[in-house]
PDB file of N, CA, C and O in Angstrom:
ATOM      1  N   UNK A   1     -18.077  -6.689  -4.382  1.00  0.00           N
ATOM      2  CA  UNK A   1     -18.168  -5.256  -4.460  1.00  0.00           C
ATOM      3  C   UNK A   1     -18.750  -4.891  -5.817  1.00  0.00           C
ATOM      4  O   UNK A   1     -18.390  -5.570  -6.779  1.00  0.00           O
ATOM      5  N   UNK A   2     -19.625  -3.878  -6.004  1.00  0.00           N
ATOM      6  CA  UNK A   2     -20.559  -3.730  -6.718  1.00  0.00           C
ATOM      7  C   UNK A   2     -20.449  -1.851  -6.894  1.00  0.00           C
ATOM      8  O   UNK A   2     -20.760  -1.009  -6.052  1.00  0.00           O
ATOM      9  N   UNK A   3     -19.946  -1.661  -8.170  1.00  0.00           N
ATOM     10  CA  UNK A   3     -19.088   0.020  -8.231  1.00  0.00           C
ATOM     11  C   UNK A   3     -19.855   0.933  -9.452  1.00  0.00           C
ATOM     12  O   UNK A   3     -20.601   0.233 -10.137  1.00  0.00           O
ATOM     13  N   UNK A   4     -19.820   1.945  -9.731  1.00  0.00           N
ATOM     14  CA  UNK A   4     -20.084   2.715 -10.863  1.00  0.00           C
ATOM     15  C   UNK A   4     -19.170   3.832 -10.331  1.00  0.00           C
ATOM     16  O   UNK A   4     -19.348   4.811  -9.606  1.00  0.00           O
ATOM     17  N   UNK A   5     -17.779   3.121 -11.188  1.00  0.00           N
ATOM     18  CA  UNK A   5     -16.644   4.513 -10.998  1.00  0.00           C
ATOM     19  C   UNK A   5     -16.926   5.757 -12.154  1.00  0.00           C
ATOM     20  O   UNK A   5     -17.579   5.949 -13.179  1.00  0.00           O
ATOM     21  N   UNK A   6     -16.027   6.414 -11.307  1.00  0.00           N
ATOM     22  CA  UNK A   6     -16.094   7.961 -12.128  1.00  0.00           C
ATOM     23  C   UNK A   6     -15.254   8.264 -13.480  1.00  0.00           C
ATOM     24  O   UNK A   6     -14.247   8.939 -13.691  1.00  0.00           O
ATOM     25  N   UNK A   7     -16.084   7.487 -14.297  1.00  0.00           N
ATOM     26  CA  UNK A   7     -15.545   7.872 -15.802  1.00  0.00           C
ATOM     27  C   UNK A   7     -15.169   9.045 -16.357  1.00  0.00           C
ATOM     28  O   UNK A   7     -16.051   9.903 -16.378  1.00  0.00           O
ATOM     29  N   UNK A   8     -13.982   9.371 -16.871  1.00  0.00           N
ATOM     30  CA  UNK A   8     -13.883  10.619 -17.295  1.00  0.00           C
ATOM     31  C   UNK A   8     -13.429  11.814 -16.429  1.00  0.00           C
ATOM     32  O   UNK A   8     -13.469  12.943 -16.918  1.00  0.00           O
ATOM     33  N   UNK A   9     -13.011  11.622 -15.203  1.00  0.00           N
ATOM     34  CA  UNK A   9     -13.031  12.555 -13.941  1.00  0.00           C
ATOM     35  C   UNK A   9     -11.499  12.066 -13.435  1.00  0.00           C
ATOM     36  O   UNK A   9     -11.063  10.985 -13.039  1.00  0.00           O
ATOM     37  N   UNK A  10     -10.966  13.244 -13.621  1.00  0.00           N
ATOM     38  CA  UNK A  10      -9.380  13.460 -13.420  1.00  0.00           C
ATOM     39  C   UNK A  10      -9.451  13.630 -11.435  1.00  0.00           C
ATOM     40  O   UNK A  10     -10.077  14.326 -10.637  1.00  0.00           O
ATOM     41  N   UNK A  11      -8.575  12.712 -11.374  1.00  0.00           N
ATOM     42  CA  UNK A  11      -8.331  13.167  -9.742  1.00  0.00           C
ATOM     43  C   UNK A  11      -6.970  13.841  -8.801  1.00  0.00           C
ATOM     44  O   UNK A  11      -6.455  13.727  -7.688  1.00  0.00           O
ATOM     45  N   UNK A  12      -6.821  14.539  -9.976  1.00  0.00           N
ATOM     46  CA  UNK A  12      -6.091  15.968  -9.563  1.00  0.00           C
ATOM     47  C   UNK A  12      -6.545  17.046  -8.271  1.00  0.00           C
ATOM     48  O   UNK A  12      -5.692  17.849  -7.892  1.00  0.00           O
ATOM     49  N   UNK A  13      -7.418  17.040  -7.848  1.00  0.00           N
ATOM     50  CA  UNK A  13      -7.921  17.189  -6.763  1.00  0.00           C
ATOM     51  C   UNK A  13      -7.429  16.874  -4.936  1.00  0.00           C
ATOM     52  O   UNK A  13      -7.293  17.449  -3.856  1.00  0.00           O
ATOM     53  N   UNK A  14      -7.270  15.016  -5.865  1.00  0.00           N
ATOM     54  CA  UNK A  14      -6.994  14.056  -4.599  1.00  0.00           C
ATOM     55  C   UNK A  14      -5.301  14.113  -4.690  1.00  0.00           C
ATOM     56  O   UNK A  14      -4.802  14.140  -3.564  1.00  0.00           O
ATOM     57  N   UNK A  15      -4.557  14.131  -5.524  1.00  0.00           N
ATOM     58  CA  UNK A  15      -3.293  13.964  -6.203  1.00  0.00           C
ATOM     59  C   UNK A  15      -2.402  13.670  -5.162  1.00  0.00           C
ATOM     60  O   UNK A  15      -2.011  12.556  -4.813  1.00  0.00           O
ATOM     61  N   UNK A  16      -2.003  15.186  -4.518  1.00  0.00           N
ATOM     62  CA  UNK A  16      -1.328  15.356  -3.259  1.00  0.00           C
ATOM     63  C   UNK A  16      -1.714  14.237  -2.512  1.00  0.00           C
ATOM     64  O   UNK A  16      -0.631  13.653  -2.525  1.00  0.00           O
ATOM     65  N   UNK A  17      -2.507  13.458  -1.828  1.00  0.00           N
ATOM     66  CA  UNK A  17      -2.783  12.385  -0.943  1.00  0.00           C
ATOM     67  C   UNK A  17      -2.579  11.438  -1.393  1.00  0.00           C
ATOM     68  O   UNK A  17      -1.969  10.754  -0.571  1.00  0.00           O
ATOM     69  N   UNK A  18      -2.801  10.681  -2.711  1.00  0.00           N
ATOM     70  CA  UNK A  18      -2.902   9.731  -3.677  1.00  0.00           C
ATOM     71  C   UNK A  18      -1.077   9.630  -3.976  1.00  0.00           C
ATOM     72  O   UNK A  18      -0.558   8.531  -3.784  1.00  0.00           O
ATOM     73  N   UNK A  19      -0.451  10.457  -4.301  1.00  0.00           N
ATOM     74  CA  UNK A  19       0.834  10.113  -4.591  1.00  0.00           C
ATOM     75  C   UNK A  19       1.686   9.970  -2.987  1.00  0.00           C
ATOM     76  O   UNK A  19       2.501   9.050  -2.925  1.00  0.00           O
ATOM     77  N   UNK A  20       1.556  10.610  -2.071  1.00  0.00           N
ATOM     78  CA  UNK A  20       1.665  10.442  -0.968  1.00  0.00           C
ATOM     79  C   UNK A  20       1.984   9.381  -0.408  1.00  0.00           C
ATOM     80  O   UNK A  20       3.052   8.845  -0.111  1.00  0.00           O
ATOM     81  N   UNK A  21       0.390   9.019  -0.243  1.00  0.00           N
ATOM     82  CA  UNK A  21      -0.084   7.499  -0.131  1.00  0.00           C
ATOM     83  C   UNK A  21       1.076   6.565  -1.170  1.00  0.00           C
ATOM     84  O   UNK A  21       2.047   6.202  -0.507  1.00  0.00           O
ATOM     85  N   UNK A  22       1.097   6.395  -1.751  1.00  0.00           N
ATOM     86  CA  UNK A  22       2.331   5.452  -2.634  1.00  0.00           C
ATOM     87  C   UNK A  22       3.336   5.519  -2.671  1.00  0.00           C
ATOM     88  O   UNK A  22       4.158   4.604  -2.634  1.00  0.00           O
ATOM     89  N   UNK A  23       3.524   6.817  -2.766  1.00  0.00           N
ATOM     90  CA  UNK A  23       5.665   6.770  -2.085  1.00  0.00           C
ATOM     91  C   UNK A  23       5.596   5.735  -0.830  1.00  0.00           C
ATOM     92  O   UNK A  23       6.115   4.619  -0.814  1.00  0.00           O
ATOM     93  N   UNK A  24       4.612   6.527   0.542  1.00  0.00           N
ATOM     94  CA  UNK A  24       4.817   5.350   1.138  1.00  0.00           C
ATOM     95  C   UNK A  24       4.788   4.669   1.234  1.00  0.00           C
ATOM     96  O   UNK A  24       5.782   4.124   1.715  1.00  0.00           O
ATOM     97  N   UNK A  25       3.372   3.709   0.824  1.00  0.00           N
ATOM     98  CA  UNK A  25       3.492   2.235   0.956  1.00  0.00           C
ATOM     99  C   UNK A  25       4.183   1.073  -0.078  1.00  0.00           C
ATOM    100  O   UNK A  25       4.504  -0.105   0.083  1.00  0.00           O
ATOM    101  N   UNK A  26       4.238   1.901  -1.083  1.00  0.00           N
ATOM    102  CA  UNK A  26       4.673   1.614  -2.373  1.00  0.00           C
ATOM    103  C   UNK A  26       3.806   0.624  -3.082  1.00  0.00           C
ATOM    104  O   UNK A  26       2.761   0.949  -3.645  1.00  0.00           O
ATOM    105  N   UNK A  27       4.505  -1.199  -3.015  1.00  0.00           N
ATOM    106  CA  UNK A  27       3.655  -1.746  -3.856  1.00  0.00           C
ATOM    107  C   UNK A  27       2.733  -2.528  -2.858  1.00  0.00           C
ATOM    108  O   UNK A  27       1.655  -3.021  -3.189  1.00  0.00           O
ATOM    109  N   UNK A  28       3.322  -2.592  -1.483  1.00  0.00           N
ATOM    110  CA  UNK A  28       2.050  -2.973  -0.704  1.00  0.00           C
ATOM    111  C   UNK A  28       0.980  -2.152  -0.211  1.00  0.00           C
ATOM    112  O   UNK A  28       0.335  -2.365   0.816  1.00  0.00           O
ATOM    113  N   UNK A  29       0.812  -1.043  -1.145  1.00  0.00           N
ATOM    114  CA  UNK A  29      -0.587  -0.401  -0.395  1.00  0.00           C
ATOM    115  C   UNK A  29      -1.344  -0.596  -1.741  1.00  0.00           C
ATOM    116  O   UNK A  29      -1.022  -1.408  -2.608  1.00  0.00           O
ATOM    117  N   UNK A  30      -2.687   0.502  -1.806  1.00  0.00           N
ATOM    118  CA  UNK A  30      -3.687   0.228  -2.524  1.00  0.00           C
ATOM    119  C   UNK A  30      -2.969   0.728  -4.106  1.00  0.00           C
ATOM    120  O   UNK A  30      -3.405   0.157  -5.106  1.00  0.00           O
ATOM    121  N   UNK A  31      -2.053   1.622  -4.248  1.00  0.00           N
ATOM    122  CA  UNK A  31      -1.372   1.627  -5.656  1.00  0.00           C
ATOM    123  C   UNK A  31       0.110   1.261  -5.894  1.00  0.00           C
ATOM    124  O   UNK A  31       1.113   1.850  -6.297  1.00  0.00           O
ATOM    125  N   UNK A  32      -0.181   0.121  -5.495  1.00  0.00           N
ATOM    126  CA  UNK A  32       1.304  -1.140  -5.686  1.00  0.00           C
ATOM    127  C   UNK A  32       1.442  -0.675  -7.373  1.00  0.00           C
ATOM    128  O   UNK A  32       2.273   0.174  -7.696  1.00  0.00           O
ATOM    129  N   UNK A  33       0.648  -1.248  -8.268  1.00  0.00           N
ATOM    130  CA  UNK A  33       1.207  -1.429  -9.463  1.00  0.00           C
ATOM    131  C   UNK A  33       2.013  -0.005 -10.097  1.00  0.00           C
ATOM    132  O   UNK A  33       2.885   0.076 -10.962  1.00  0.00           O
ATOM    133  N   UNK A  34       1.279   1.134  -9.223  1.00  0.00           N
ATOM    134  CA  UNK A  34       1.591   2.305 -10.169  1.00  0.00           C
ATOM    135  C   UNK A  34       0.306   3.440  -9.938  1.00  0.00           C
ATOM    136  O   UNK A  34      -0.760   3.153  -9.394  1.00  0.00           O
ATOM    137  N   UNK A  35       0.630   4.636 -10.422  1.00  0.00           N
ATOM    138  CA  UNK A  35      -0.822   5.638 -10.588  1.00  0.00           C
ATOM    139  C   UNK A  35      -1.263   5.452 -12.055  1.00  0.00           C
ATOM    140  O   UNK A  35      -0.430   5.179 -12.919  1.00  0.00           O
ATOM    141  N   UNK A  36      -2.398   5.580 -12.296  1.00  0.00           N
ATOM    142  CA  UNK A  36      -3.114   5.853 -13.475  1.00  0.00           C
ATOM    143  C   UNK A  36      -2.711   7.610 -14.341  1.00  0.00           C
ATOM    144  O   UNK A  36      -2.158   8.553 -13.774  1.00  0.00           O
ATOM    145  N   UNK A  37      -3.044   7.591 -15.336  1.00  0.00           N
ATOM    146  CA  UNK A  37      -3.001   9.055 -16.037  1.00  0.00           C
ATOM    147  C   UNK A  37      -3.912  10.139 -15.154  1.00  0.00           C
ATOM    148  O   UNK A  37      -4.619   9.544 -14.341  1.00  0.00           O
ATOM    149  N   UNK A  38      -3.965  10.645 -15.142  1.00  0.00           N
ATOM    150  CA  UNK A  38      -4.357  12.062 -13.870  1.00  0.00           C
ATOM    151  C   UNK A  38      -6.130  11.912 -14.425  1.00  0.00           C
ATOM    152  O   UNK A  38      -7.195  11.752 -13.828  1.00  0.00           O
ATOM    153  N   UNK A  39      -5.852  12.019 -15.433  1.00  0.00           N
ATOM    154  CA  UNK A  39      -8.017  12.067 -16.014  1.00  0.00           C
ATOM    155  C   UNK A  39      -8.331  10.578 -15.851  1.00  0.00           C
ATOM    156  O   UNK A  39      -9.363  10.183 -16.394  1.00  0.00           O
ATOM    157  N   UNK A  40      -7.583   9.699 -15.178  1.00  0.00           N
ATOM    158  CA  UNK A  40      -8.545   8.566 -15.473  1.00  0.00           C
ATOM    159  C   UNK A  40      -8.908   7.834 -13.920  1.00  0.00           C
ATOM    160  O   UNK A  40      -8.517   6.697 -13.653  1.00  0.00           O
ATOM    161  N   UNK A  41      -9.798   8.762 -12.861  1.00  0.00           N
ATOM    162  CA  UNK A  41     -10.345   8.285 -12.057  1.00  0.00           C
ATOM    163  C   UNK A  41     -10.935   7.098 -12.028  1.00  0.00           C
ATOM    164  O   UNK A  41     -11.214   6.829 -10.860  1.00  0.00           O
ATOM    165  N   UNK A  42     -11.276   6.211 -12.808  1.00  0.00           N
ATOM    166  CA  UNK A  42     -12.038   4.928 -12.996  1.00  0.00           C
ATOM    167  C   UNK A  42     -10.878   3.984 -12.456  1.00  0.00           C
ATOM    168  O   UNK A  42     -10.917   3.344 -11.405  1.00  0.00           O
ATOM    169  N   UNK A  43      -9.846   4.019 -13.371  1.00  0.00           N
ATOM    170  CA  UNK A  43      -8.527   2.980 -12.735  1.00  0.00           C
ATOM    171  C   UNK A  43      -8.146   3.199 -11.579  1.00  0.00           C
ATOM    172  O   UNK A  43      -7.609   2.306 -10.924  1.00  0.00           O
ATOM    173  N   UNK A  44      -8.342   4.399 -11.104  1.00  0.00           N
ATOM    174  CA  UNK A  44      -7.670   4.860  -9.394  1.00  0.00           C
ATOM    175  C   UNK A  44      -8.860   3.986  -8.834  1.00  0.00           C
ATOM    176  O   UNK A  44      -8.359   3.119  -8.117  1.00  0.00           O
ATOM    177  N   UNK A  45     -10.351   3.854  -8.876  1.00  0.00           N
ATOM    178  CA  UNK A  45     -11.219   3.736  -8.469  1.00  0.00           C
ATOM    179  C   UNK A  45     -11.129   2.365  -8.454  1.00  0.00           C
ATOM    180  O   UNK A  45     -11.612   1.890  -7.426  1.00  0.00           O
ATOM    181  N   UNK A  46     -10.599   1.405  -9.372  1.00  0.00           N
ATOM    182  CA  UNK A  46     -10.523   0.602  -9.247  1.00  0.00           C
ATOM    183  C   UNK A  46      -9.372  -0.555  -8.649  1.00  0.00           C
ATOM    184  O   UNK A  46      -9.516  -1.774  -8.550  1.00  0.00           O
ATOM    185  N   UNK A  47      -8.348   0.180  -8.341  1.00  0.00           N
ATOM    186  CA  UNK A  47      -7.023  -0.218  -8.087  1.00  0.00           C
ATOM    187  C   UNK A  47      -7.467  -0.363  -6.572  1.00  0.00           C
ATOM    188  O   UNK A  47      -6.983  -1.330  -5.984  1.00  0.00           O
ATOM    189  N   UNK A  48      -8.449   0.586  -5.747  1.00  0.00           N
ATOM    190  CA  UNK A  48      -8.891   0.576  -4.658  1.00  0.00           C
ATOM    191  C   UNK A  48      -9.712  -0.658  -4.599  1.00  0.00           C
ATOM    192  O   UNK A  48      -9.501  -1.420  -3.656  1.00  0.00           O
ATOM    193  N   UNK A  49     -10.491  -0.919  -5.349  1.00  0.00           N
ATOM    194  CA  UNK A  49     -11.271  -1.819  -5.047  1.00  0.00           C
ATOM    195  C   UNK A  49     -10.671  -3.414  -4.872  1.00  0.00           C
ATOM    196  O   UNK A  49     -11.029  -4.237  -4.029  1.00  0.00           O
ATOM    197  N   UNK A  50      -9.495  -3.603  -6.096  1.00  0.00           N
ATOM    198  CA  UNK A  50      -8.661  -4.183  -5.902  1.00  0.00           C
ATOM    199  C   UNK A  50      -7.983  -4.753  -4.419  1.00  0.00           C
ATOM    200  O   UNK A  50      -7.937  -5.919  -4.026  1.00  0.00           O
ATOM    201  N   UNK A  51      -7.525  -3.628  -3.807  1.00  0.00           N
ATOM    202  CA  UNK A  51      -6.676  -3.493  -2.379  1.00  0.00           C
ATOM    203  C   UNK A  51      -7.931  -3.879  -1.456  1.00  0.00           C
ATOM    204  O   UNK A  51      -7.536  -4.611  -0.548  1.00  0.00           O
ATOM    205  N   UNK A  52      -9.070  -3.677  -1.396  1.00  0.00           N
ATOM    206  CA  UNK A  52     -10.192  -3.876  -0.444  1.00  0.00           C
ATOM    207  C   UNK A  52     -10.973  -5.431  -0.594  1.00  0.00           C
ATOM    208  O   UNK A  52     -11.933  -5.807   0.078  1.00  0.00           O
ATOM    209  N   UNK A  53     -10.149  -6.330  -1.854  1.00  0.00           N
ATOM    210  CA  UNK A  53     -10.612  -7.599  -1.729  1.00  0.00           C
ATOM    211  C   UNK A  53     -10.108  -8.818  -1.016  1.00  0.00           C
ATOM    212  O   UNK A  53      -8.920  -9.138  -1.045  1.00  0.00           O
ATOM    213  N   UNK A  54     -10.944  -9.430  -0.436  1.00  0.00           N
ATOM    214  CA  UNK A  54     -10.605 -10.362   0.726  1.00  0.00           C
ATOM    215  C   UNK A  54      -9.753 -11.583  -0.043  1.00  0.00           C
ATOM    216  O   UNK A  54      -9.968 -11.703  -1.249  1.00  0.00           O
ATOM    217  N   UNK A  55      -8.869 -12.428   0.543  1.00  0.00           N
ATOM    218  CA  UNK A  55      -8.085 -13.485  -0.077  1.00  0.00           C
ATOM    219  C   UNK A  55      -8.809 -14.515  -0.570  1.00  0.00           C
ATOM    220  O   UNK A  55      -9.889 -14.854  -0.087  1.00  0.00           O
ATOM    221  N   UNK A  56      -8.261 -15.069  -1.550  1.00  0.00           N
ATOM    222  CA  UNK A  56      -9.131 -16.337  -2.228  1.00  0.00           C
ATOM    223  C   UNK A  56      -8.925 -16.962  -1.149  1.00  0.00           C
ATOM    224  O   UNK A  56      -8.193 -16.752  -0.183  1.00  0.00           O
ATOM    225  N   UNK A  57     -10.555 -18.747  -1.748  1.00  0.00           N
ATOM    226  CA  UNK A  57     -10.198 -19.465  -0.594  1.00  0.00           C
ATOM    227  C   UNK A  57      -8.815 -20.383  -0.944  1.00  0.00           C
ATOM    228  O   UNK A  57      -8.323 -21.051  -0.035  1.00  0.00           O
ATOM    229  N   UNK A  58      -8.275 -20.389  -2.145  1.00  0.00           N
ATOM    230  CA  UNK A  58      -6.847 -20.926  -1.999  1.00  0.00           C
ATOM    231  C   UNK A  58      -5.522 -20.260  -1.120  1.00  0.00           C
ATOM    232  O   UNK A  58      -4.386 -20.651  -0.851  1.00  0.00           O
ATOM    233  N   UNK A  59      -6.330 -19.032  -0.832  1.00  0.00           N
ATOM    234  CA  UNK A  59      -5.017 -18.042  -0.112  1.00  0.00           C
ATOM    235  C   UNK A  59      -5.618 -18.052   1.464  1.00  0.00           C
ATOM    236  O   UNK A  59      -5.118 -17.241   2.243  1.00  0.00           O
ATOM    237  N   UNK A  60      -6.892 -19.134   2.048  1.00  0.00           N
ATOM    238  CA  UNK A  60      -7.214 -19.000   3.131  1.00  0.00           C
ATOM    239  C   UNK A  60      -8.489 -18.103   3.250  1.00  0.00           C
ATOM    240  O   UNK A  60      -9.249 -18.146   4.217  1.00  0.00           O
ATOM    241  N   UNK A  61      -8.634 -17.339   2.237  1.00  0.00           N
ATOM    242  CA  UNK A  61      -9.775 -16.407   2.649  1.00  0.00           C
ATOM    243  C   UNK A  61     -11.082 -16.830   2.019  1.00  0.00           C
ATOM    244  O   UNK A  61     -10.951 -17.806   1.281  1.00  0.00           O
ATOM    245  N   UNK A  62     -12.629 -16.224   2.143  1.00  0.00           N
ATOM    246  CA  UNK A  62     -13.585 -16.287   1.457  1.00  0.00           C
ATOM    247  C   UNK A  62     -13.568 -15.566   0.315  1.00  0.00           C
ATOM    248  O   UNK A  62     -14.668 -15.132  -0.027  1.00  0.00           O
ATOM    249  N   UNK A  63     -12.637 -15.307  -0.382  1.00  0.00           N
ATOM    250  CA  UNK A  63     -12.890 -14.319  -1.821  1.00  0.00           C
ATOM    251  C   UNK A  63     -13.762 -12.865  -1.964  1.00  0.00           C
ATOM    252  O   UNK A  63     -14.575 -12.316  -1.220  1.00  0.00           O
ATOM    253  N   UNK A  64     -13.258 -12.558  -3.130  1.00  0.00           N
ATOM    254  CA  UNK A  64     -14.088 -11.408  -2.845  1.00  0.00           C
ATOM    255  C   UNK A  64     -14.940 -11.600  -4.665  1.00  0.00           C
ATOM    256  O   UNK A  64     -14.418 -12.305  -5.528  1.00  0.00           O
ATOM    257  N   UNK A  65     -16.021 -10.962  -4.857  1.00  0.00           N
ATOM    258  CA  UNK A  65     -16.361 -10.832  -6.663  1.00  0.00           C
ATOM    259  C   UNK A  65     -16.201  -9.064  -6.901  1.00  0.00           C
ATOM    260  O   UNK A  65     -16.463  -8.341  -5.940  1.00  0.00           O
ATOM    261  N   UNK A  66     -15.889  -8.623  -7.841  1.00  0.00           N
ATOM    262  CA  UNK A  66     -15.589  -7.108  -7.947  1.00  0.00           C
ATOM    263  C   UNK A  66     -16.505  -6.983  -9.452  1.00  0.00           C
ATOM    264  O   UNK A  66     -16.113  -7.754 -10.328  1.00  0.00           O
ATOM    265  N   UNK A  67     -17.450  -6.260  -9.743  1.00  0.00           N
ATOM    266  CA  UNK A  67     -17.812  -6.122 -10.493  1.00  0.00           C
ATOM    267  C   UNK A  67     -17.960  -4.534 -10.679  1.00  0.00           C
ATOM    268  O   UNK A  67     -17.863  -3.796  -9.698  1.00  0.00           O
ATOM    269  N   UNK A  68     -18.213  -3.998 -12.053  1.00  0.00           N
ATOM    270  CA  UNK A  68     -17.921  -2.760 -12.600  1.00  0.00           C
ATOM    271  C   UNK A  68     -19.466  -2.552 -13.340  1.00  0.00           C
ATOM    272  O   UNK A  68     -20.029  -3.404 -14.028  1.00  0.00           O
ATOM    273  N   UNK A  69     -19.879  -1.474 -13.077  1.00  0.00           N
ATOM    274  CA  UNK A  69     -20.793  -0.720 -13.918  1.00  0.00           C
ATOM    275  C   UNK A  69     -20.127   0.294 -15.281  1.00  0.00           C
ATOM    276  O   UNK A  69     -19.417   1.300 -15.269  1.00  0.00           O
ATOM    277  N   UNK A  70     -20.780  -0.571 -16.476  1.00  0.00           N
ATOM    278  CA  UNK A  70     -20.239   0.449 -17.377  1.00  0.00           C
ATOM    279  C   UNK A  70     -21.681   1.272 -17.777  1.00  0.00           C
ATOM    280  O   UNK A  70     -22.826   0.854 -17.611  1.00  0.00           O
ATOM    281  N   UNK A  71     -21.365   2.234 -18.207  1.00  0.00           N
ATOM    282  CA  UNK A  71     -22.881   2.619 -19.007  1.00  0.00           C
ATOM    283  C   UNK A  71     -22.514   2.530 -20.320  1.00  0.00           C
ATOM    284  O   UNK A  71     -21.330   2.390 -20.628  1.00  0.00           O
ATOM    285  N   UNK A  72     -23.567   2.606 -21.294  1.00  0.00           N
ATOM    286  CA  UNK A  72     -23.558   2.232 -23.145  1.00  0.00           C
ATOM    287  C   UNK A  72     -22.072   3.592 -23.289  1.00  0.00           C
ATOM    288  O   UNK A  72     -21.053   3.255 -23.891  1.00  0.00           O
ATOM    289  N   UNK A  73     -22.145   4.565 -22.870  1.00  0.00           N
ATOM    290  CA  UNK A  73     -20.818   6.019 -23.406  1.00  0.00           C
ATOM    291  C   UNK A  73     -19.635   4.960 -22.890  1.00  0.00           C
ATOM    292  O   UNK A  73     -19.125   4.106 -23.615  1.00  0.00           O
ATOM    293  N   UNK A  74     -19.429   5.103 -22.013  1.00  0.00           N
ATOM    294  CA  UNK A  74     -18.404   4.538 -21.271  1.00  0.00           C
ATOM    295  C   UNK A  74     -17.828   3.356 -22.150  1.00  0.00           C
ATOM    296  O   UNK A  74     -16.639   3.203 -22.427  1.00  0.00           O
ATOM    297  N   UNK A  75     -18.838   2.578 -22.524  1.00  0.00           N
ATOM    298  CA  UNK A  75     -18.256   1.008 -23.169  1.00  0.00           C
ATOM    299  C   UNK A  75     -18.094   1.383 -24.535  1.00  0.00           C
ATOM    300  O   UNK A  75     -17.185   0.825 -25.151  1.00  0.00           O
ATOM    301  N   UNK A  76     -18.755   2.166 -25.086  1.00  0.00           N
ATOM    302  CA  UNK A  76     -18.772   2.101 -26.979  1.00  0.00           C
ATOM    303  C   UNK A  76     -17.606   3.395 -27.163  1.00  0.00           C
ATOM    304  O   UNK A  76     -16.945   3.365 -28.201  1.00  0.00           O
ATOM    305  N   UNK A  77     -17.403   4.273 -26.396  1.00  0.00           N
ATOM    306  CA  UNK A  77     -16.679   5.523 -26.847  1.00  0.00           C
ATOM    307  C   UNK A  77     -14.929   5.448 -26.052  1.00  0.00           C
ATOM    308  O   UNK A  77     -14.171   6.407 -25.902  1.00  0.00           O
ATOM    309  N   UNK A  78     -14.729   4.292 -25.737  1.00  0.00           N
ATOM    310  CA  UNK A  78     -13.280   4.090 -24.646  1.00  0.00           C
ATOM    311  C   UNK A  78     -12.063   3.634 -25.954  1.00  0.00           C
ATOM    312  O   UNK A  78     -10.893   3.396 -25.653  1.00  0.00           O
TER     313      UNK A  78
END
């Protein structure tokens, strides 16, 4: 998977569904570990991408590679 998440972009928007979503499933859905700070759409963005990767082949599966687009703001100003 191959991403350019949304740096800087609070997902207060999505909130209501996003916390939802995790009461119920808790740590077996896509935000097991926890929610991110409300402005930091990139970690939500990525916690998903997380949940959408296939099992290693030690766990039986073909793996997945997850890679991240930073741009030069994003990497020098974090």
């Amino acid at each position: 998977m191959l991403a350019n998440p949304p740096f800087g972009v609070e997902w207060k928007p999505q909130a209501t569904v996003v916390e939802k979503e995790h009461k119920q499933f808790g740590f077996t859905g896509r935000f097991g570990p926890g929610l991110p700070r409300i402005n930091d759409g990139a970690l939500l963005f990525l916690l998903t991408m997380l949940a959408k990767r296939k099992p290693s082949p030690d766990e039986g599966g073909e793996g997945s590679k997850i890679a991240i687009i930073l741009n030069g703001f994003a990497a020098v100003h974090r």
